[in-house]
PDBQT receptor file of N, H, CA, C and O in Angstrom, charges set to zero:
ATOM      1  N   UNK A   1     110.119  91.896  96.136  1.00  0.00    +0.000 N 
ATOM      2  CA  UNK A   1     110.677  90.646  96.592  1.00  0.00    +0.000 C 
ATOM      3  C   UNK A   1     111.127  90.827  98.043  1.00  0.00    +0.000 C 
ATOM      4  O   UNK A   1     111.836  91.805  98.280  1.00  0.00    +0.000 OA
ATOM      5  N   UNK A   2     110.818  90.045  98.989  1.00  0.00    +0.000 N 
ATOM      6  H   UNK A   2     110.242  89.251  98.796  1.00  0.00    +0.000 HD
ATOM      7  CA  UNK A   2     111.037  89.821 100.430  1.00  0.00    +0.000 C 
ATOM      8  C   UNK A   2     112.399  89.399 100.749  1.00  0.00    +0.000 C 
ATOM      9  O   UNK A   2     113.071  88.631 100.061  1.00  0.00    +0.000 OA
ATOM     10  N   UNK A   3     112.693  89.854 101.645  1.00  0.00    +0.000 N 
ATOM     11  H   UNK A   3     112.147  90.478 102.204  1.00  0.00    +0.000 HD
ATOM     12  CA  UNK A   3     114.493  89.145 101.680  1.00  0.00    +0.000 C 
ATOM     13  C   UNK A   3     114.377  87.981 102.607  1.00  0.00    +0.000 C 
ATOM     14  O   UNK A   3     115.412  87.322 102.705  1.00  0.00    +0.000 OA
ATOM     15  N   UNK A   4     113.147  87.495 103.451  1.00  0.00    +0.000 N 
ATOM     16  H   UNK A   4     112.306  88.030 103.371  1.00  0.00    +0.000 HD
ATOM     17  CA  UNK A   4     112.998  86.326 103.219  1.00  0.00    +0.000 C 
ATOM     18  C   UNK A   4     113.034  84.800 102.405  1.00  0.00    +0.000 C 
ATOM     19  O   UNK A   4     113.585  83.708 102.542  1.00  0.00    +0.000 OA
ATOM     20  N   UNK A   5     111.774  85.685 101.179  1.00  0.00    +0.000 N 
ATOM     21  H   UNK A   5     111.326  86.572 101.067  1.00  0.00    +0.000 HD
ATOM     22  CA  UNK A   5     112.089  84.621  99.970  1.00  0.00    +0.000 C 
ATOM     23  C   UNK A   5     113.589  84.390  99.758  1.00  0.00    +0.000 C 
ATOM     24  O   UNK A   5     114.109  83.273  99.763  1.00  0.00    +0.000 OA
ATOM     25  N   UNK A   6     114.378  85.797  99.532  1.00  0.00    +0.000 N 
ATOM     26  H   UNK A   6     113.956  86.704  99.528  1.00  0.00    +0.000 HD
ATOM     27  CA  UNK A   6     116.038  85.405  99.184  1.00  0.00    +0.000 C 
ATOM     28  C   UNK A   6     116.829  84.270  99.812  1.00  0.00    +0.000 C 
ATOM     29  O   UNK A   6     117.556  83.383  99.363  1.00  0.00    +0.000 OA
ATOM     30  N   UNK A   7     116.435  84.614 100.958  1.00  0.00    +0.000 N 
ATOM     31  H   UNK A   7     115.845  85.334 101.323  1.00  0.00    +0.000 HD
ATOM     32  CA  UNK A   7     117.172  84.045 101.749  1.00  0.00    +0.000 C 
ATOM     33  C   UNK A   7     117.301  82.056 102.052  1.00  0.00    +0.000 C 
ATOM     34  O   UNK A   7     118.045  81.256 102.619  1.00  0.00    +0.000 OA
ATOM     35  N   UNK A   8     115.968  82.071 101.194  1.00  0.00    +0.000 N 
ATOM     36  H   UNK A   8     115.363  82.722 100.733  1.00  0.00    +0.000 HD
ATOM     37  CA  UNK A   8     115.667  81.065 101.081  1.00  0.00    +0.000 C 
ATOM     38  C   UNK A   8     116.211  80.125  99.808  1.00  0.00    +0.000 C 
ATOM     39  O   UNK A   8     116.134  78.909  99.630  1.00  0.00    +0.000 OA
ATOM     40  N   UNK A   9     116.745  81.109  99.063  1.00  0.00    +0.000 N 
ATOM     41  H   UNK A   9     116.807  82.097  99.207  1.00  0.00    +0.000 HD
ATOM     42  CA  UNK A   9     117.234  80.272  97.725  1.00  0.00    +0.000 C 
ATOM     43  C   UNK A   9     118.621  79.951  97.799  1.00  0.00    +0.000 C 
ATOM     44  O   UNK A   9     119.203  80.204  98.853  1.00  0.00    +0.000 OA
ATOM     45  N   UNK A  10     119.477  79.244  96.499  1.00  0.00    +0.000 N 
ATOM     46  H   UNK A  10     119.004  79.038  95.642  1.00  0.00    +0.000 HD
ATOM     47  CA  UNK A  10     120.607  78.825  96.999  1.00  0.00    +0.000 C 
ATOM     48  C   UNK A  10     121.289  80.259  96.385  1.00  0.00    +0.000 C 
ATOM     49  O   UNK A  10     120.585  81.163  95.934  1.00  0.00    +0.000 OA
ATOM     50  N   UNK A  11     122.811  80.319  96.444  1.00  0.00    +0.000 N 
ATOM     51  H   UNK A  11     123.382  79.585  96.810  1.00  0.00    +0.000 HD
ATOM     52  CA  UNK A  11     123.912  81.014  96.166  1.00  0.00    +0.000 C 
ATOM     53  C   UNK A  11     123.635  81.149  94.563  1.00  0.00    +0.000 C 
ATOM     54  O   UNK A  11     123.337  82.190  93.978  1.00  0.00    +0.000 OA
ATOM     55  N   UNK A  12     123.788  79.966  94.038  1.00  0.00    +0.000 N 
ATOM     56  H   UNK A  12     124.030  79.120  94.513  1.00  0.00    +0.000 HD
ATOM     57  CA  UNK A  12     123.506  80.260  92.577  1.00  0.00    +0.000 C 
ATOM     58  C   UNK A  12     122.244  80.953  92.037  1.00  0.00    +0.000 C 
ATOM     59  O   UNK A  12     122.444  81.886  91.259  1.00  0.00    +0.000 OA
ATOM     60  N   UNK A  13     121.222  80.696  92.277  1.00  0.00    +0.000 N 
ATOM     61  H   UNK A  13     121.059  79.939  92.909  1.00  0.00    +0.000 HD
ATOM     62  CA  UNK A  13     120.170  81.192  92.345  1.00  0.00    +0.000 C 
ATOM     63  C   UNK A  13     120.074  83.110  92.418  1.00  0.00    +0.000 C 
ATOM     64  O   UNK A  13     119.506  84.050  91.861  1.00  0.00    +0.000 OA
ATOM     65  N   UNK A  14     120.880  82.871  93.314  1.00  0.00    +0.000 N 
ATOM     66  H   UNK A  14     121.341  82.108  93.766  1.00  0.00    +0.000 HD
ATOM     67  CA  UNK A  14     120.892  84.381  94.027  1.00  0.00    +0.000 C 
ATOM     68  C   UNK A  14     121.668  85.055  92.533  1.00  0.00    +0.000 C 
ATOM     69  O   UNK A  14     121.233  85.833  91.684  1.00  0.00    +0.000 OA
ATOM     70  N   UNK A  15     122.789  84.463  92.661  1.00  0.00    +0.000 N 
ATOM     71  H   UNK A  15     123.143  83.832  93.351  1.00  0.00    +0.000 HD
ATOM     72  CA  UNK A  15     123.218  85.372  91.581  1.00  0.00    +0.000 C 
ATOM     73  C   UNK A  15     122.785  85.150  89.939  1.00  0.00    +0.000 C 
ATOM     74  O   UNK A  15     123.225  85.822  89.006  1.00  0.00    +0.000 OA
ATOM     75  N   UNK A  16     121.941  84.182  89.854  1.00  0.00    +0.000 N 
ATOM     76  H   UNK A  16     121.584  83.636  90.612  1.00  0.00    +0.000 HD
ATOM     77  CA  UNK A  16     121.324  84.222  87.934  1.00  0.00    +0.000 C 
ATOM     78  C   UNK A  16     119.817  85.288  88.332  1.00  0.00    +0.000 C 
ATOM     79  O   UNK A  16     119.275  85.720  87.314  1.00  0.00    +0.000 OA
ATOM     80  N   UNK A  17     119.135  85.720  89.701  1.00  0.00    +0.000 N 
ATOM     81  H   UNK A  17     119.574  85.369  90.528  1.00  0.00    +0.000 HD
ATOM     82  CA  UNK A  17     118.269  86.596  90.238  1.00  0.00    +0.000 C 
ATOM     83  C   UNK A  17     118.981  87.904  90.093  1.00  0.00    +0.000 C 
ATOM     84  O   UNK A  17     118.322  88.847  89.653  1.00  0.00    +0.000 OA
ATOM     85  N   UNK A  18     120.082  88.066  90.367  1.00  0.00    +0.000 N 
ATOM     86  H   UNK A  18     120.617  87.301  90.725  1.00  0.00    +0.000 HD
ATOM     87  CA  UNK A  18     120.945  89.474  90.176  1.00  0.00    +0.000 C 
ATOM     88  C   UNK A  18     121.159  89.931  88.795  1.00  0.00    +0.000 C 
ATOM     89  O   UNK A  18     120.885  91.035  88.325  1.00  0.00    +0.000 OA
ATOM     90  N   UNK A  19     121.805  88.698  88.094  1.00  0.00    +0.000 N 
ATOM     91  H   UNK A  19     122.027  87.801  88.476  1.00  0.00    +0.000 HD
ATOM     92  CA  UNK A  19     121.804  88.931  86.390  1.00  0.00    +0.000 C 
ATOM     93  C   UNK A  19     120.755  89.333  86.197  1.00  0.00    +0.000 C 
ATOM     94  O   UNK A  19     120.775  90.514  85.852  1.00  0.00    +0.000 OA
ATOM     95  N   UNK A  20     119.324  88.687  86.285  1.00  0.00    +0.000 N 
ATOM     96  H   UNK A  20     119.308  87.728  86.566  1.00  0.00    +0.000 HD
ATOM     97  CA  UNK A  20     118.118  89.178  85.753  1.00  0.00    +0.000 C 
ATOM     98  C   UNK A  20     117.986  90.721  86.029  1.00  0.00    +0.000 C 
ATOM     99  O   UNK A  20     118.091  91.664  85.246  1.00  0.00    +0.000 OA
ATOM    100  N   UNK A  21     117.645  90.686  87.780  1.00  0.00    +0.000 N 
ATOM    101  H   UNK A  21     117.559  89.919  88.416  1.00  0.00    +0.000 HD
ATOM    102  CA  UNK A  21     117.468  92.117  87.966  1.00  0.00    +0.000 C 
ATOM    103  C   UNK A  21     118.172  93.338  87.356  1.00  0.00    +0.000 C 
ATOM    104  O   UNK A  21     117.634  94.434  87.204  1.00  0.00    +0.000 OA
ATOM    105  N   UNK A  22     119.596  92.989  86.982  1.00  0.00    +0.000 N 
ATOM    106  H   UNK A  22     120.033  92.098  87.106  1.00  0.00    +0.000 HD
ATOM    107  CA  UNK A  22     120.569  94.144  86.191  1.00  0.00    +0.000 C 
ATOM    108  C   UNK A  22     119.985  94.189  84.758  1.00  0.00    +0.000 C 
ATOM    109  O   UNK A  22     120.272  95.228  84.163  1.00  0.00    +0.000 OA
ATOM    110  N   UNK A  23     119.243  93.316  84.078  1.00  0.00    +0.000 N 
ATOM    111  H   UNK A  23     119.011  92.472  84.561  1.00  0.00    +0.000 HD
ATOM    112  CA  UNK A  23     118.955  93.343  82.685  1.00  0.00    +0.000 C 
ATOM    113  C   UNK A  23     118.009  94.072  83.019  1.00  0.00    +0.000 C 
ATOM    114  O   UNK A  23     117.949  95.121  82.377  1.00  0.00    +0.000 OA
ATOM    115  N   UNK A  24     116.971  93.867  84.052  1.00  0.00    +0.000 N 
ATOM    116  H   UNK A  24     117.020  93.015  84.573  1.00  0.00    +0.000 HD
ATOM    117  CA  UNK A  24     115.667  94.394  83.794  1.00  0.00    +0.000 C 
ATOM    118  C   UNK A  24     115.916  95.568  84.160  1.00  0.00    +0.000 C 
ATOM    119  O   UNK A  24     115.099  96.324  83.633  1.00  0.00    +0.000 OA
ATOM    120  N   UNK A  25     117.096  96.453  85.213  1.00  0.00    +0.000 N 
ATOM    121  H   UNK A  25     117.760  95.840  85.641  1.00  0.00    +0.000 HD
ATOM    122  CA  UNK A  25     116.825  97.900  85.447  1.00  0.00    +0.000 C 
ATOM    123  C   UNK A  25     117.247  98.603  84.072  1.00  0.00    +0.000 C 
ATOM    124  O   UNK A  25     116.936  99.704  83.618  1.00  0.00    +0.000 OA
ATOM    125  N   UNK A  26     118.172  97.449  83.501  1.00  0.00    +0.000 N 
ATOM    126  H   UNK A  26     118.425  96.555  83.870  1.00  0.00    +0.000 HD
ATOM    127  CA  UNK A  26     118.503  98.496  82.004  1.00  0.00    +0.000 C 
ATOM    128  C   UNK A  26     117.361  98.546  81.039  1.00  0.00    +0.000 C 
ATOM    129  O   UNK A  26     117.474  99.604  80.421  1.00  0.00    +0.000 OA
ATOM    130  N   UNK A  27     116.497  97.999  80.703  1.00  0.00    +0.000 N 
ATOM    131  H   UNK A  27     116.404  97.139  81.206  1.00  0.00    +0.000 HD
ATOM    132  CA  UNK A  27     115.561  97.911  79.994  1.00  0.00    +0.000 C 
ATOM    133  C   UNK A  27     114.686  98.971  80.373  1.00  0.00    +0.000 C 
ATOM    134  O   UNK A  27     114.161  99.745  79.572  1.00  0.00    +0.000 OA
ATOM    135  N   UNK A  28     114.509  98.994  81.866  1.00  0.00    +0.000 N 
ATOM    136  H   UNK A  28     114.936  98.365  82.516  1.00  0.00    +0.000 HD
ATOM    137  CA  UNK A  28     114.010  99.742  82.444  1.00  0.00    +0.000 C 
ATOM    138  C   UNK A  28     113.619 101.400  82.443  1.00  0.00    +0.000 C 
ATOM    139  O   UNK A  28     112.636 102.135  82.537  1.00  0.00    +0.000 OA
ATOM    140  N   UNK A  29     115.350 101.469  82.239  1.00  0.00    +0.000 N 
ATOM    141  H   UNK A  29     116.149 100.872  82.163  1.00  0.00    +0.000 HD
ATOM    142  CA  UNK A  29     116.013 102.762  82.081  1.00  0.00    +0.000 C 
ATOM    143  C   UNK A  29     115.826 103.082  80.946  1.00  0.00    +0.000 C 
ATOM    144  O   UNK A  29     115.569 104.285  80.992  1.00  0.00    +0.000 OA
ATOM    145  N   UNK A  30     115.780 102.606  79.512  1.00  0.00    +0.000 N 
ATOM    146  H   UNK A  30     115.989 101.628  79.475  1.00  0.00    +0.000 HD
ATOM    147  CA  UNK A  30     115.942 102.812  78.249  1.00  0.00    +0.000 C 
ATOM    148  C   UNK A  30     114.829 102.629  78.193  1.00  0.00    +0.000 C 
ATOM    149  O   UNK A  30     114.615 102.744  76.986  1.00  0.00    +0.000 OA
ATOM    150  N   UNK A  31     113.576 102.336  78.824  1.00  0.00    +0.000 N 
ATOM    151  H   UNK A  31     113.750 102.242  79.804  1.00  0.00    +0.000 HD
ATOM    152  CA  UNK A  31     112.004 102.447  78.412  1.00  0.00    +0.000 C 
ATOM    153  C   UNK A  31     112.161 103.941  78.807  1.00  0.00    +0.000 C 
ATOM    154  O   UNK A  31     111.683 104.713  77.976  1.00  0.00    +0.000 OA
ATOM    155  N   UNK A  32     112.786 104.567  80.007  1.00  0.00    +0.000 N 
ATOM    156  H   UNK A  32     113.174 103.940  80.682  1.00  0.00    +0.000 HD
ATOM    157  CA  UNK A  32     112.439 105.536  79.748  1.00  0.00    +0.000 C 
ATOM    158  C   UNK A  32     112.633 106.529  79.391  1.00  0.00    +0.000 C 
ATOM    159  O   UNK A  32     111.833 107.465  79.406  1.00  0.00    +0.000 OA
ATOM    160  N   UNK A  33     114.172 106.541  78.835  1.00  0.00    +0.000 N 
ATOM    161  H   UNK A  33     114.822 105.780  78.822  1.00  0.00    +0.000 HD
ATOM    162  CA  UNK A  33     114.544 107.210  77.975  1.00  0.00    +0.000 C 
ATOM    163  C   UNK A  33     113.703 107.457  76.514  1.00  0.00    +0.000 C 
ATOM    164  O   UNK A  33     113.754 108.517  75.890  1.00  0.00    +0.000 OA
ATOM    165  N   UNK A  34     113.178 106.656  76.234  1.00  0.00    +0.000 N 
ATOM    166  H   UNK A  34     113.136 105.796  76.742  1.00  0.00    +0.000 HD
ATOM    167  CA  UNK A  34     112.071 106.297  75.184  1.00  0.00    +0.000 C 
ATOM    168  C   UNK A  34     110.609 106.825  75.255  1.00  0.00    +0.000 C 
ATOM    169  O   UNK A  34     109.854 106.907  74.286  1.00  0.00    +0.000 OA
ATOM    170  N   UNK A  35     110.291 107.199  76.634  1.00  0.00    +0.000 N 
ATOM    171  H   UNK A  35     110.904 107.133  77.421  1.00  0.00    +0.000 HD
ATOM    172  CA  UNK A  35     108.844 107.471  76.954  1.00  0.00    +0.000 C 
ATOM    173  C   UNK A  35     108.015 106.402  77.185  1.00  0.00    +0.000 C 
ATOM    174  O   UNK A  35     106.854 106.787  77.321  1.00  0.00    +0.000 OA
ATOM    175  N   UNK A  36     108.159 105.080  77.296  1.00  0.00    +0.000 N 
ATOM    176  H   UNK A  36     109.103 104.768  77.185  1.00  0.00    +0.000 HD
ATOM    177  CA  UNK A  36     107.608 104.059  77.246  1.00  0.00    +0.000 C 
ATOM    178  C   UNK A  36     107.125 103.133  78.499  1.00  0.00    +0.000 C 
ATOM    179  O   UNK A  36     106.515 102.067  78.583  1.00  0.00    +0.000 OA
ATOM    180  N   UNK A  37     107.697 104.062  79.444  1.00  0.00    +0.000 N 
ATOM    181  H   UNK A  37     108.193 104.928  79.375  1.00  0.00    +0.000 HD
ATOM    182  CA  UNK A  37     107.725 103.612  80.893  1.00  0.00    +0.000 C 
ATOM    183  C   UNK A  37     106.525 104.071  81.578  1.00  0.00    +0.000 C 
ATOM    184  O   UNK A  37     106.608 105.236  81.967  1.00  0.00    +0.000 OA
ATOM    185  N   UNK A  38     105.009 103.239  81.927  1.00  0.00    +0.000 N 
ATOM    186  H   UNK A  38     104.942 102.293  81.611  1.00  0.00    +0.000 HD
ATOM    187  CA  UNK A  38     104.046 103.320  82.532  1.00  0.00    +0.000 C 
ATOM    188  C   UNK A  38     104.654 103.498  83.676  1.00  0.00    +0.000 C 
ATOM    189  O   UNK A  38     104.772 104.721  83.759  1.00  0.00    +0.000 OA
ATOM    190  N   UNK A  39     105.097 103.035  84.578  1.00  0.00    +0.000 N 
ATOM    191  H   UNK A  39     105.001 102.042  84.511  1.00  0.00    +0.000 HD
ATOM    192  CA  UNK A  39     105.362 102.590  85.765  1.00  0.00    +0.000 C 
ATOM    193  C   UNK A  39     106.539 103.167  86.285  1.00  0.00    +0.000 C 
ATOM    194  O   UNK A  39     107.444 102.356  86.483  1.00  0.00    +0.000 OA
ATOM    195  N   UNK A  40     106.878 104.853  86.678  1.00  0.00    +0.000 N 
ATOM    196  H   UNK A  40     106.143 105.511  86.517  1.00  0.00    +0.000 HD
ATOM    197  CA  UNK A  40     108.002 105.240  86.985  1.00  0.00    +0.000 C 
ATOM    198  C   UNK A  40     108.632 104.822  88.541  1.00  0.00    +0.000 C 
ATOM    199  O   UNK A  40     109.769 105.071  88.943  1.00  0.00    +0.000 OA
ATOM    200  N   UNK A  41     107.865 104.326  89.059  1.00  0.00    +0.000 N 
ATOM    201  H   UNK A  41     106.942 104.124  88.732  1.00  0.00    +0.000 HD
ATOM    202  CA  UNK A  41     108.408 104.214  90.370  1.00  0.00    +0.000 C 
ATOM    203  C   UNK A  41     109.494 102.420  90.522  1.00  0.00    +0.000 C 
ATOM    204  O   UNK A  41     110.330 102.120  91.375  1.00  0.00    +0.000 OA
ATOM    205  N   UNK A  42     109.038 101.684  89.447  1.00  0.00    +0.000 N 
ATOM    206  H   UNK A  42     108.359 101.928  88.754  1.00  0.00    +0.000 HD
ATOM    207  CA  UNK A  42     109.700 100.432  88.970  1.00  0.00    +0.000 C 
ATOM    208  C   UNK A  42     111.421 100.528  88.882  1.00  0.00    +0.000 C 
ATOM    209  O   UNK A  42     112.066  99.538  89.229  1.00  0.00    +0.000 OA
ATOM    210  N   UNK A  43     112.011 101.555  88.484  1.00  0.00    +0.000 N 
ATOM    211  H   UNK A  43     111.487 102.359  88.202  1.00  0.00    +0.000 HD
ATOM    212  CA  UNK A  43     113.009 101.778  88.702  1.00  0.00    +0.000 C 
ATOM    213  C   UNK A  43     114.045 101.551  90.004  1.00  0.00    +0.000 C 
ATOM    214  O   UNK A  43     115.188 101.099  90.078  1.00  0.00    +0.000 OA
ATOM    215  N   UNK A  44     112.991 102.142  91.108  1.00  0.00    +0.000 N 
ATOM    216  H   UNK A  44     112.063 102.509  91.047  1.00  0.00    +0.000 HD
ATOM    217  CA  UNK A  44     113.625 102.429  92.572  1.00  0.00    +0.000 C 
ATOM    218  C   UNK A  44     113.348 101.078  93.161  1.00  0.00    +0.000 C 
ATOM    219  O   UNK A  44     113.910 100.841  94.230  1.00  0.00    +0.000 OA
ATOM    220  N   UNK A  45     112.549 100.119  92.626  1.00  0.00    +0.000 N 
ATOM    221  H   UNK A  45     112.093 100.312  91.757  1.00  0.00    +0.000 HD
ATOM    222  CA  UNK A  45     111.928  99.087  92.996  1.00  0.00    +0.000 C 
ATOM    223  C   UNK A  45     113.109  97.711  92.643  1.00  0.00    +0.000 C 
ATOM    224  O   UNK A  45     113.488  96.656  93.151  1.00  0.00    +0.000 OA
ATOM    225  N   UNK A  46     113.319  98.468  91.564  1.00  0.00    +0.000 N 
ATOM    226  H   UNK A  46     113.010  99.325  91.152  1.00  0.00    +0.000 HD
ATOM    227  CA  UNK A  46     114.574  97.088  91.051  1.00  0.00    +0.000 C 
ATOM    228  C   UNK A  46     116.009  97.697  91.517  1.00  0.00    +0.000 C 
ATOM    229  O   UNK A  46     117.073  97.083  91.430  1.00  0.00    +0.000 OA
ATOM    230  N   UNK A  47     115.941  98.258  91.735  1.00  0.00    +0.000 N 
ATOM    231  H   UNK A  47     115.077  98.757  91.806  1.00  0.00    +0.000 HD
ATOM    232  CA  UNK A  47     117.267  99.060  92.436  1.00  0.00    +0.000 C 
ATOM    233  C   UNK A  47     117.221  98.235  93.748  1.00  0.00    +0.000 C 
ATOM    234  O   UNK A  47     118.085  97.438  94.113  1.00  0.00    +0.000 OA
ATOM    235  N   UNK A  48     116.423  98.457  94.202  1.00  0.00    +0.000 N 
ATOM    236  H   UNK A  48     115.722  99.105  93.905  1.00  0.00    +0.000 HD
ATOM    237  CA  UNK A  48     116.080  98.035  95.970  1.00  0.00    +0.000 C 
ATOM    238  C   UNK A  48     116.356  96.406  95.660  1.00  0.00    +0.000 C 
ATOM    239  O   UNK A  48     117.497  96.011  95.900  1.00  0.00    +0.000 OA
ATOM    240  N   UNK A  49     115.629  95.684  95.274  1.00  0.00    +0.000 N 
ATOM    241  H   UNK A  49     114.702  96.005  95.079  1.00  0.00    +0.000 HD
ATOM    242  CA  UNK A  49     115.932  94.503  94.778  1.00  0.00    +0.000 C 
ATOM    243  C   UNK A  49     117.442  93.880  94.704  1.00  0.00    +0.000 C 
ATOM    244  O   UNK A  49     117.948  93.054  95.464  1.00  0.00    +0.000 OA
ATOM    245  N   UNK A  50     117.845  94.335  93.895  1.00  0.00    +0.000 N 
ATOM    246  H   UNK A  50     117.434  95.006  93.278  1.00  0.00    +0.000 HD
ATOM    247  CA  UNK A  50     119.236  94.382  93.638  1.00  0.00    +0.000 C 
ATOM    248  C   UNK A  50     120.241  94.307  94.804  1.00  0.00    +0.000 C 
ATOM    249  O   UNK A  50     120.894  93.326  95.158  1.00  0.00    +0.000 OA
ATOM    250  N   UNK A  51     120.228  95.713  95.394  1.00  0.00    +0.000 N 
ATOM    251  H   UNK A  51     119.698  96.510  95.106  1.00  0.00    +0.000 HD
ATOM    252  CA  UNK A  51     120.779  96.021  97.006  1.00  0.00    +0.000 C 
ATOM    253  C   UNK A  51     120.511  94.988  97.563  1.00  0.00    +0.000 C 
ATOM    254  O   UNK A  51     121.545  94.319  97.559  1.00  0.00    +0.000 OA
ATOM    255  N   UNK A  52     119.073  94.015  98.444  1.00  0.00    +0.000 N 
ATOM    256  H   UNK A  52     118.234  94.558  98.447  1.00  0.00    +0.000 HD
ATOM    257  CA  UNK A  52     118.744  92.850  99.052  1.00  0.00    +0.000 C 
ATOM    258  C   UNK A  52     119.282  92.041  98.685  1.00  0.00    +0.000 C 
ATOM    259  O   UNK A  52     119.790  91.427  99.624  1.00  0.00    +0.000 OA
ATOM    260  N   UNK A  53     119.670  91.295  97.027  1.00  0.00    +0.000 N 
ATOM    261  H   UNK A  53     119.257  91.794  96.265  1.00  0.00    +0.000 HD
ATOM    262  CA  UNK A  53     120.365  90.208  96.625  1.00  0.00    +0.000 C 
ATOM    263  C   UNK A  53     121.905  90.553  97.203  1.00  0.00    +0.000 C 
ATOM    264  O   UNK A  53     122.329  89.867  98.133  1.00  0.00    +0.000 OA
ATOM    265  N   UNK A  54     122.708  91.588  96.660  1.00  0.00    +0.000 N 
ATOM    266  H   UNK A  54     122.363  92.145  95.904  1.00  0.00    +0.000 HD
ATOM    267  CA  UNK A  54     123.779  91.676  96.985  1.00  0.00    +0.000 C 
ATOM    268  C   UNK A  54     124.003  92.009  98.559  1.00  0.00    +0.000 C 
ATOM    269  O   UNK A  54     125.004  91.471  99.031  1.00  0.00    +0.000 OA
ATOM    270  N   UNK A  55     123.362  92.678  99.305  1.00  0.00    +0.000 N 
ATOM    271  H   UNK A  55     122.548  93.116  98.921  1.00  0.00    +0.000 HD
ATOM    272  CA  UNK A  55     123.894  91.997 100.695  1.00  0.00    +0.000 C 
ATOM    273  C   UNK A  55     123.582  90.662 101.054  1.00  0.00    +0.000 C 
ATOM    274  O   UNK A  55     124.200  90.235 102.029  1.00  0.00    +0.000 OA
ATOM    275  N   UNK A  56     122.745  89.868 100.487  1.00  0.00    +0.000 N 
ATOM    276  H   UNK A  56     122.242  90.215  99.695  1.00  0.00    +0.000 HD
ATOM    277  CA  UNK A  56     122.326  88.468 101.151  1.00  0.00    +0.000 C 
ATOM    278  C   UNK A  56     123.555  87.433 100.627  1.00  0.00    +0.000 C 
ATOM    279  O   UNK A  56     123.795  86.309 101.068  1.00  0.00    +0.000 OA
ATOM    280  N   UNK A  57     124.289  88.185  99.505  1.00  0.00    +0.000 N 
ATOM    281  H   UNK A  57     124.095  89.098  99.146  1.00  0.00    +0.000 HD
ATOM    282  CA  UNK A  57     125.348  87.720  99.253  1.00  0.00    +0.000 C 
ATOM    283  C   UNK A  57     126.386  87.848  99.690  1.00  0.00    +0.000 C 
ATOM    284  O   UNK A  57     127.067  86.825  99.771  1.00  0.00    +0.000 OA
ATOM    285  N   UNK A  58     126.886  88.953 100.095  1.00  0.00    +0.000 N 
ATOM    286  H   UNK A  58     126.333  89.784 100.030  1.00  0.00    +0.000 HD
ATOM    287  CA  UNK A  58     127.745  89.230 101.423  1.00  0.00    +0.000 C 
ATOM    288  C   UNK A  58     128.099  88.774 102.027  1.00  0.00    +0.000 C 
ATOM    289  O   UNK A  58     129.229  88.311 102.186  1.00  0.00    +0.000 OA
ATOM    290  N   UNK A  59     126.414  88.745 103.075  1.00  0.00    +0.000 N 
ATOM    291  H   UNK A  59     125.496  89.121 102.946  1.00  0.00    +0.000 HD
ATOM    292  CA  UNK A  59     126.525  87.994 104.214  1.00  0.00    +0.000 C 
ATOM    293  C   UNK A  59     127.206  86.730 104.074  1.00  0.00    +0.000 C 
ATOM    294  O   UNK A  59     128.026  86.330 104.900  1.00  0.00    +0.000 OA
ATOM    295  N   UNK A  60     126.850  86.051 102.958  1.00  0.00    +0.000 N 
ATOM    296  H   UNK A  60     126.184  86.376 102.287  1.00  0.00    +0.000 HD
ATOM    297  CA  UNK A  60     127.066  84.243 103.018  1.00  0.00    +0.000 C 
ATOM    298  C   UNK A  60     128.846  84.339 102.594  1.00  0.00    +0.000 C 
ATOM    299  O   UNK A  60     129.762  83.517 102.624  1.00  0.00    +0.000 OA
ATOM    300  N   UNK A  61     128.744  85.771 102.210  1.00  0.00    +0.000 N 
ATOM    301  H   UNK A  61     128.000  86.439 102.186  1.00  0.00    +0.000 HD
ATOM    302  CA  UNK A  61     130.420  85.111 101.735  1.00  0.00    +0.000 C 
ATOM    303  C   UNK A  61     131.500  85.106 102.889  1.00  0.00    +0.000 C 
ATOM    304  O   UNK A  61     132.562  84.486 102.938  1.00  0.00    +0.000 OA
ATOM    305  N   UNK A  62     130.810  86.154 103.998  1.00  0.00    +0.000 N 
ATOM    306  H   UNK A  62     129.947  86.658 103.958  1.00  0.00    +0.000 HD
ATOM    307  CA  UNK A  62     131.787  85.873 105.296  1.00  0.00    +0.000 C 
ATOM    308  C   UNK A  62     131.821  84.755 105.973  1.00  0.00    +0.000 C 
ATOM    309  O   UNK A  62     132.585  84.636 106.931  1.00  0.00    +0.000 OA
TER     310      UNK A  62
C-alpha cells in the first residue's frame, strides 16, 4: 500500500485500515507458528503498512 493512496482516505478510514492490518499481522503470525505461512516475507510487509497508517495519523493529529 502507497502512502499516497493513505493519504487520500479519510481519518476514519485510516483507522478501521489499521484495525484490519493488526488482525491480519496476527493471523499472520499464528499461520506461522502453525507452518502454514507460504509467504514469509508478508509479515514485514504488514508491519510496514501499519507504521505508514500510524504516522499518516500523526501527522493529521498535529
Amino acid at each position: 500500500m502507497k502512502a499516497d493512496e493513505l493519504r487520500g482516505k479519510t481519518t476514519e478510514e485510516l483507522e478501521s485500515e489499521l484495525k484490519s492490518l493488526k488482525e491480519n499481522l496476527f493471523n499472520q503470525k499464528f499461520r506461522g507458528i502453525l507452518g502454514q505461512q507460504e509467504d514469509t516475507t508478508r509479515i514485514g510487509k504488514i508491519r510496514k503498512d501499519i507504521a505508514r497508517v500510524k504516522t499518516i495519523l500523526q501527522v493529521r493529529s498535529q
